[in-house]
N, C-alpha and C positions, 0 to 999 in steps of 0.2 A: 504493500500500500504506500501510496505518495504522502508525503507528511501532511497535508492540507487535508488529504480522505480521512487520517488517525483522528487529526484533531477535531475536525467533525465527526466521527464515529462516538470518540467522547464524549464530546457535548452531548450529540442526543442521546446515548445512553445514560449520561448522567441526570438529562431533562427528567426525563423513563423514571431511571429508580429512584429522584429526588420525589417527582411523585407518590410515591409510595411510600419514600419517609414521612412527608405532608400527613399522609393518610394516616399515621398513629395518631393524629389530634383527636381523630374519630371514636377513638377507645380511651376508656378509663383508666390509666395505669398504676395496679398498686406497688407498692413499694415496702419494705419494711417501715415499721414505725418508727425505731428509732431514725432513719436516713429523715423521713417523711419529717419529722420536729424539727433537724436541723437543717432543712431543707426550706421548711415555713418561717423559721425565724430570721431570711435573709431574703427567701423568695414568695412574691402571691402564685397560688394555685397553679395559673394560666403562666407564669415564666417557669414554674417548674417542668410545666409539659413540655415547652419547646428548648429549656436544657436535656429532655431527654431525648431531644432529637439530632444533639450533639453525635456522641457515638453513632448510630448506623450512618450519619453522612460520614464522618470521615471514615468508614468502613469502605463506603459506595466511594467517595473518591480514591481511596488505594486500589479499590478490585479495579475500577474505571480504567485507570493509569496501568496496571498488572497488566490488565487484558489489552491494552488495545497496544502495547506493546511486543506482546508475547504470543497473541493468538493467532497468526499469520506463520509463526516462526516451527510450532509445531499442528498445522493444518486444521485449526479449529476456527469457525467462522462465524459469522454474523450478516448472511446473506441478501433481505431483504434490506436492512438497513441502508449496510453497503451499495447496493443499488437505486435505491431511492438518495441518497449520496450524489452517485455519479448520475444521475437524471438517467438511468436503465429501467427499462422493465424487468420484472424479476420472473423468471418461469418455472423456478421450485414453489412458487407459493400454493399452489394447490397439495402438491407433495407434503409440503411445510403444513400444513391445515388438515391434512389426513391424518398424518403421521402423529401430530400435536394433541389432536382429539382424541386418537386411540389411545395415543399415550396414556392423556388425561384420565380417561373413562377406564380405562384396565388401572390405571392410580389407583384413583377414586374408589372403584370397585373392593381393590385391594387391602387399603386402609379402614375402611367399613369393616368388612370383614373382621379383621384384626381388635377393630375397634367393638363389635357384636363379640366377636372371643372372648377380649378381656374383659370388658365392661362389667359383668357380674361379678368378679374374683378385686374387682378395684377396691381400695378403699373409702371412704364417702369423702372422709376430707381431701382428696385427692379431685376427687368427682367435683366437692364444692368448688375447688381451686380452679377446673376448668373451666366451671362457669364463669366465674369471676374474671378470668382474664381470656375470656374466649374473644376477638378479634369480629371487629364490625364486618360486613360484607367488603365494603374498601378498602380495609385494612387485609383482607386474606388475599382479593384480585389483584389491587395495586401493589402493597408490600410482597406478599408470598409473590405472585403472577410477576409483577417486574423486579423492585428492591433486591429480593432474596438469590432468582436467578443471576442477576448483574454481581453480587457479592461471592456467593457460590458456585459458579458455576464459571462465570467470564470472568473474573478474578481468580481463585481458590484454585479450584479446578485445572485453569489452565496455567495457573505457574505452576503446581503439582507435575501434571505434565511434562512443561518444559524442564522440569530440574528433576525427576526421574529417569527424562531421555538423555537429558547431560549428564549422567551418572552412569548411565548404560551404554550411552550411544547409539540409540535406539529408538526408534517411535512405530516401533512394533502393535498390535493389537492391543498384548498384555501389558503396557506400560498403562494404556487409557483405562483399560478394565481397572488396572491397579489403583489408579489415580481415583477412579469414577467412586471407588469400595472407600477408598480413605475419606475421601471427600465426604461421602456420606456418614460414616462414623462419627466423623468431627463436628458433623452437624447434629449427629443425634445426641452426641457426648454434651455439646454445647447446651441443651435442655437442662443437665441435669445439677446443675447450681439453681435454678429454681425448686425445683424437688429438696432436693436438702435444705434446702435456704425455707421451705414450707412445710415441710416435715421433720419431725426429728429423728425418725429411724426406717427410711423408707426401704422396702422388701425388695431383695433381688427381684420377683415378679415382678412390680412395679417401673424398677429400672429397665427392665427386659423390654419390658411395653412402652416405657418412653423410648429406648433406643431402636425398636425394631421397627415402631411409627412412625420416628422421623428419618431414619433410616430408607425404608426399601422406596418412597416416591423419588427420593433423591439417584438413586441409582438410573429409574428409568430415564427421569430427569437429564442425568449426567449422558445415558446412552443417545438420548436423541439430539442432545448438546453435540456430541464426538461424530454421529452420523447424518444428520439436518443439518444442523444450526441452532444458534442459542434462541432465535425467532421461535424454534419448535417446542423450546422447552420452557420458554412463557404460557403457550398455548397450553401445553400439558400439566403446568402446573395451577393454570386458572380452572381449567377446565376440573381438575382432578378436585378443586373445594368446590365447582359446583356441582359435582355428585356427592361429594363429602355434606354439605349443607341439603340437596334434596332425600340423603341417606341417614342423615342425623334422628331425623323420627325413631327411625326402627331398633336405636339404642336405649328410646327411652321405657323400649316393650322388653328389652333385653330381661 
């Protein structure tokens, strides 16, 4: 890529996931009490929200900068953007829209599942905790859907990559498998300081069920990242909380 295309590739992916950092205003965020007191005796309410919107941006601007560096360098892309860029028509986009939905919907499908498994064997303070920090519908499409891709996946993901293949010298199948498994670990591992941080002795089962959750979307995620485009795995992963949200009832029957 010409350096004019990087830095517009940037921007609008930064536009993208900045959006979806916006979208936390939309949700309520608790916080421990104690932070929450010292937090109130220097901030109102409404500056507290948008210090916590500190952190994911500068998350979104390193992945930003990661990727748009590194992702040409080991053949991972960002195909429709890219060409709405160079003023091209784009002719994966049907591909990209098949591929994204299926994605999505075997996600989706997936995480229910898992989520109808465990849900009975949960324990309630757990269950309450869900509710309480469950994510407004803008906050899953725009955060999860763009934010989370752009951090994870165009970020994470592809320097993973890149610095596996320089260690091997290789960008072999199994390098991306490799990268795509870690990738997801670290996102699942990433949960679990809320858990402890809400619980005092949370159960191996427990843990299981946060890591296997956040876990297996991400994988498909990562695969249609490595063989699409990162375009496909916005779709899959929007897509994958609107079955998660139209499949949420059948938990409450669990």
């Amino acid at each position: 890529m010409m350096k004019n295309e990087k830095i517009l590739l940037g921007i609008v992916l930064f536009i993208l996931g900045f959006t979806g950092v916006l979208s936390i205003l939309t949700m309520e965020i608790s916080l421990p009490e104690e932070v929450m007191k010292l937090l109130l005796e220097k901030f109102s309410p409404k500056q507290i929200k948008l210090l916590i919107l500190i952190n994911p941006t500068i998350m979104l601007i390193g992945a930003v900068i990661l990727g748009v560096f590194l992702h040409d360098k080991v053949s991972l892309d960002a195909p429709v953007i890219k060409n709405i860029i160079r003023y091209k028509k784009s002719p994966q986009i049907s591909s990209i829209l098949k591929y994204g939905i299926i994605g999505g919907v075997i996600s989706g499908i997936i995480l229910s599942l898992i989520g109808l498994i465990f849900y009975p064997i949960l324990p309630q303070e757990f269950l309450e905790l869900g509710e309480k920090l469950k994510p407004t519908l803008a906050a899953r499409f725009l955060y999860g859907g763009f934010t989370e891709e752009i951090i994870i996946r165009f970020g994470l993901m592809t320097f993973i990559v890149w610095l596996i293949s320089k260690i091997f010298r290789s960008t072999n199948s199994k390098i991306y498998w490799i990268s795509i498994l870690i990738v997801s670990v670290i996102f699942g591992l990433g949960h679990f300081p809320i858990v402890f941080q809400s619980l005092s002795n949370p159960s191996a089962l427990l843990l299981s069920y946060v890591l296997i959750g956040n876990s297996i979307g991400g994988i498909i995620f990562g695969w249609l990242y490595w063989k699409k485009g990162l375009e496909t795995a916005f779709i899959a992963h929007i897509f994958a909380h609107i079955i998660l949200v139209l499949l949420e009832p059948l938990l409450k029957l669990a």
